[in-house]
C-alpha positions, 0 to 999 in steps of 0.5 A, a space after each residue: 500500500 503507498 503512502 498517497 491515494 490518487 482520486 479521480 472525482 466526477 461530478 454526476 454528468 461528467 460521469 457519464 461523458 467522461 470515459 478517459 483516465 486521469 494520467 499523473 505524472 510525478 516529477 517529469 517521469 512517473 506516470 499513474 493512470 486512474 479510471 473515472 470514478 476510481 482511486 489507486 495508492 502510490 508510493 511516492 518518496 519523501 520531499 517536494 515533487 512537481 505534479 502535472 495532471 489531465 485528461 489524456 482525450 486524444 493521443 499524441 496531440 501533447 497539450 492540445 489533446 489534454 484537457 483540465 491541466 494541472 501543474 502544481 507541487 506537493 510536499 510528501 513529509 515522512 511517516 504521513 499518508 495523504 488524500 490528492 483528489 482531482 475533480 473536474 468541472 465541465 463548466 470552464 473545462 478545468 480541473 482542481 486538487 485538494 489534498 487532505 493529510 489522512 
């Protein structure tokens, strides 16, 4: 079990439009996927790392085909779990993070 649950939240009609995961990318390099709806645990190492969220809505088309970017960092402090919620909102086709310290 890792120390970080990444959520992808749906509101009700984004649930039934939105069918593409949620891809993280940790630090330039690490990739997690998470289906609409879903959750999934990663280990991530302690310290500060840069985050870049999306959903990946056509492949190979780089920023263009991404929609509710995210950049932002995330500090992982030793012995501590933690909640990073993504939840996308339709309306101004963005994306928001909170984070909750469990």
């Amino acid at each position: 079990m890792g120390n970080v649950t990444f959520k992808f939240k749906l509101g009700l009609m984004q649930s039934k439009s939105i069918k593409s995961p949620l891809e993280v990318v940790i630090d330039e390099n690490e990739i997690i996927k998470i289906g609409p709806g879903a959750s999934v645990a990663a280990s991530v190492a302690d310290g500060s790392h840069s985050l870049k969220l999306y959903i990946n809505v056509v492949e190979g088309h780089g920023d263009q085909g991404r929609m509710g970017i995210i950049n932002t960092a995330f500090d992982v402090k030793p012995g501590k779990n933690y909640l990073l919620t993504y939840e996308y909102a339709s309306m101004g086709q963005k994306g928001s993070v909170s984070v909750k310290e469990l």
